[in-house]
N, C-alpha and C positions, 0 to 999 in steps of 0.2 A: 124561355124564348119569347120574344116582342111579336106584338102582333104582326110589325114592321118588318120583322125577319121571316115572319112564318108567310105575310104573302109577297116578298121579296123572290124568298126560295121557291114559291109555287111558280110565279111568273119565268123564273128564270129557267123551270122543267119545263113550263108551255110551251118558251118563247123559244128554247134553244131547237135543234134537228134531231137531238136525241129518241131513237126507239123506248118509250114508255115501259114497254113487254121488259127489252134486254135492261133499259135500267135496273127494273124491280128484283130482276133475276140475281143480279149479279149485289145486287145492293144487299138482297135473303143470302146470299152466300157468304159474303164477308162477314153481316153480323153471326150467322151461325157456326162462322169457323172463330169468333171470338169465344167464344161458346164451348166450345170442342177440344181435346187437345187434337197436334198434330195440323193443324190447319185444315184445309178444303184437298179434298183427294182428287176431283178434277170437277173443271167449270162443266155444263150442261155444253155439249156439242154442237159447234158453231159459234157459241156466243163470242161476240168480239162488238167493242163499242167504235161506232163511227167516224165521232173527232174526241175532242178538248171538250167539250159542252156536254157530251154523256157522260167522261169523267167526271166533270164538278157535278153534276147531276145526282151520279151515285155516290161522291162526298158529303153530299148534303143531305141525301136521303140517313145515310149511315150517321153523320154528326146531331139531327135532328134523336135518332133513335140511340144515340150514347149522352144524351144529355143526363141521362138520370143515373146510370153508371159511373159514368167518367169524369161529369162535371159541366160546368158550362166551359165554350172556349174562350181559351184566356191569351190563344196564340198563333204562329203562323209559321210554316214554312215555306221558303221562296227560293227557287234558283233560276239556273238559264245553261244551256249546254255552250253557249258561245257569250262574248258580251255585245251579240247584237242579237241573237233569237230571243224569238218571245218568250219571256218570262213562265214559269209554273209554279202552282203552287198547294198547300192543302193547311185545310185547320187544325189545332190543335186542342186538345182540351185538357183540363185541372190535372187529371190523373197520373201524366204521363210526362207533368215536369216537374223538374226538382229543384233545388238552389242548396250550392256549394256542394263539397264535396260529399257523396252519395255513394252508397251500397241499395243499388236496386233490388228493387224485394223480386223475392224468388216470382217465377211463372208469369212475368208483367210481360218477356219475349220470350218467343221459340227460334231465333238467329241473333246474332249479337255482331253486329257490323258496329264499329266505330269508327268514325268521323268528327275532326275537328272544324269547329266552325266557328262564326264572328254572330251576338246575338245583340239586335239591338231594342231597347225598350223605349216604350213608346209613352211620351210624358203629354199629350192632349187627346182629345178626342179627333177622329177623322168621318165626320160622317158624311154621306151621300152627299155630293155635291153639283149640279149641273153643268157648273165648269169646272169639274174636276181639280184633281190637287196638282200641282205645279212640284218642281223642286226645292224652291226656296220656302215653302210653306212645309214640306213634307220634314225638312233639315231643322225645321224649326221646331219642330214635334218631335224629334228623338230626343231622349232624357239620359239615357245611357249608353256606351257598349261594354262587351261583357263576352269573355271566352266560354267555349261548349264544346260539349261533345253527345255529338247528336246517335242516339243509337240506330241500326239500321235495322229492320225487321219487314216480316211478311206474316200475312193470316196464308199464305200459299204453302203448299209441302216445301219449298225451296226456292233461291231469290231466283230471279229472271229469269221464273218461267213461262211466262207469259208476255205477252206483248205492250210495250210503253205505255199506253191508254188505259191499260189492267191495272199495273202497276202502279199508276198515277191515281185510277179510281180507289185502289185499296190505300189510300191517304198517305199515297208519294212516298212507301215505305216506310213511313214513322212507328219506331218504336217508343223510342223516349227520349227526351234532351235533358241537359244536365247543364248546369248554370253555375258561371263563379262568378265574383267581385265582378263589379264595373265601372266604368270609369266613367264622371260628368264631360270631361275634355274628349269627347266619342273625336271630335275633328281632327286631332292630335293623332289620329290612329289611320293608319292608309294599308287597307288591307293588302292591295293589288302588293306590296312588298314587303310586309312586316316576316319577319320571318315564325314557322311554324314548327313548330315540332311533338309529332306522336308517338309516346315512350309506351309499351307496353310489358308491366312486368320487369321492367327496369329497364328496358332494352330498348333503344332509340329507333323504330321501325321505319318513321318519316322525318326528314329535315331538310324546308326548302324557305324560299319566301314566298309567297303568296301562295298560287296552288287554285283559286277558286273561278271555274273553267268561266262564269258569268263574267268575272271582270270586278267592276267596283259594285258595290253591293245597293247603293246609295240607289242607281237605277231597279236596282229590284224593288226596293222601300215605296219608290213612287209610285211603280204598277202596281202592288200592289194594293196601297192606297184606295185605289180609284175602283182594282179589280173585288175587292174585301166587301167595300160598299156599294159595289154594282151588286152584291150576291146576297146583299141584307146583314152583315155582318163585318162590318166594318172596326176598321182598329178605333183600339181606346185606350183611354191614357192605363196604362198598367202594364198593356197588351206587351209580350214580347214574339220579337220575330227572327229567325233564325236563317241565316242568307245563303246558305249552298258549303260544301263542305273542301276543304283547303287540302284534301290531304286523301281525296279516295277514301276507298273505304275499306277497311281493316278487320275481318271477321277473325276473331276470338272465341275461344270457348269457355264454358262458365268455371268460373273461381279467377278470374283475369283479372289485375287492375290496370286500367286505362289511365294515363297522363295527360293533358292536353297543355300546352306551350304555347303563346301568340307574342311575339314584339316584350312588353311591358306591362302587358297585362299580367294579374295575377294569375299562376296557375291552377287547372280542375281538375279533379279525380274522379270516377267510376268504380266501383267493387262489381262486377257480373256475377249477383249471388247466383 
């Protein structure tokens, strides 16, 4: 980690509303349910984070203390419940992504949600800027897209137990993402309609076009952008970013294999060892 990161992340604890106490709290709990099988048996009584800003708070506390596990991060995820709400999102790190098709090594999740999703990589650097990144800079920075299937998990006994700000702080659910071919023509690809399809096991579970509640994904890319580097770790050419998922989410049990289908994109595969 940069020096540049490390008092980006400090500021960004001081300067937010976030209770210090509950961050610390909940931030010990996540890493110790990495730790543990079975996840966390239940949070400390009461604790509940107050907005957006104690989540990222205890993101970055936890992303800081898995840099030496997991890797540095190399990525992001972004979605939006509508295509007008504000954007969210969490980092990702080395460990927990893959490229082409994949048999996940055993114990990496304790749930296995899958979701298909559009991922796109990120061919410049985007750093801190005080007029910020725009569109047509942000479009100019992508290098590739690329179908996914992003797994869904929790360090919690089970999913949505807890309340959104929880769930968000324990890194927006991410288990693992899984990465096929991509394509340089990313523009030639329009999510909002391309059709999707999730086979599980041979069996066609989902098949629609589009699906992904945010809308175009392209306004995720920009907020995040700006939001990445507002938090000291901003995208870099390599980085990939994965935009909300087209299809729900699909919880499997182990020995599953997963399909994922987008438009012309090539197709990914998943093995849930």
């Amino acid at each position: 980690m940069t020096d540049t990161m490390e008092s980006s992340l400090s500021r960004l604890d001081e300067a937010g509303p976030a209770d210090d106490e509950v961050v610390g709290a909940l931030s010990d709990a996540l890493l110790e349910a990495r730790r543990v099988p079975g996840g966390i048996a239940s949070l400390p009584e009461g604790l509940s984070l107050p907005d957006e800003a104690a989540a990222y708070a205890v993101q970055d506390r936890v992303a800081r203390s898995l840099l030496g596990s997991a890797g540095p991060v190399l990525g992001w995820k972004v979605g939006a419940a509508t295509p007008d709400a504000t954007p969210f999102c969490a980092p990702l790190h080395r460990a927990t992504l893959f490229f082409g098709d994949t048999r996940l090594p055993a114990g990496l999740c304790r749930v296995f949600g899958a979701e298909a999703e559009i991922v796109y990589r990120i061919g410049k650097d985007l750093p801190f800027r005080s007029d910020g990144w725009d569109e047509a800079a942000v479009r100019d920075a992508i290098a590739s897209a690329h179908p996914a299937i992003e797994i869904f998990d929790t360090r919690f006994p089970r999913p949505f137990l807890y309340s959104r700000l929880i769930h968000l702080a324990d890194q927006g659910n991410h288990g693992a993402l899984v990465i096929g071919s991509g394509i340089t023509d990313w523009a030639s690809l329009h999510p909002v309609t391309e059709p999707v399809r999730l086979i599980v096991d041979g069996e066609v579970r989902m098949a629609h076009r589009g699906g992904n509640s945010a809308g175009d994904p392209i306004r995720l890319l920009v907020w995040l952008a700006n939001h990445a580097a507002g938090r000291g770790m901003p995208l870099k050419a390599g980085d990939v970013v994965t935009t909300g998922s087209m299809t729900g989410t699909e919880f499997v049990p182990a020995g599953t294999v997963v399909r994922v289908e987008i438009g012309a994109l090539a197709p990914v595969s998943v093995t849930i060892a």
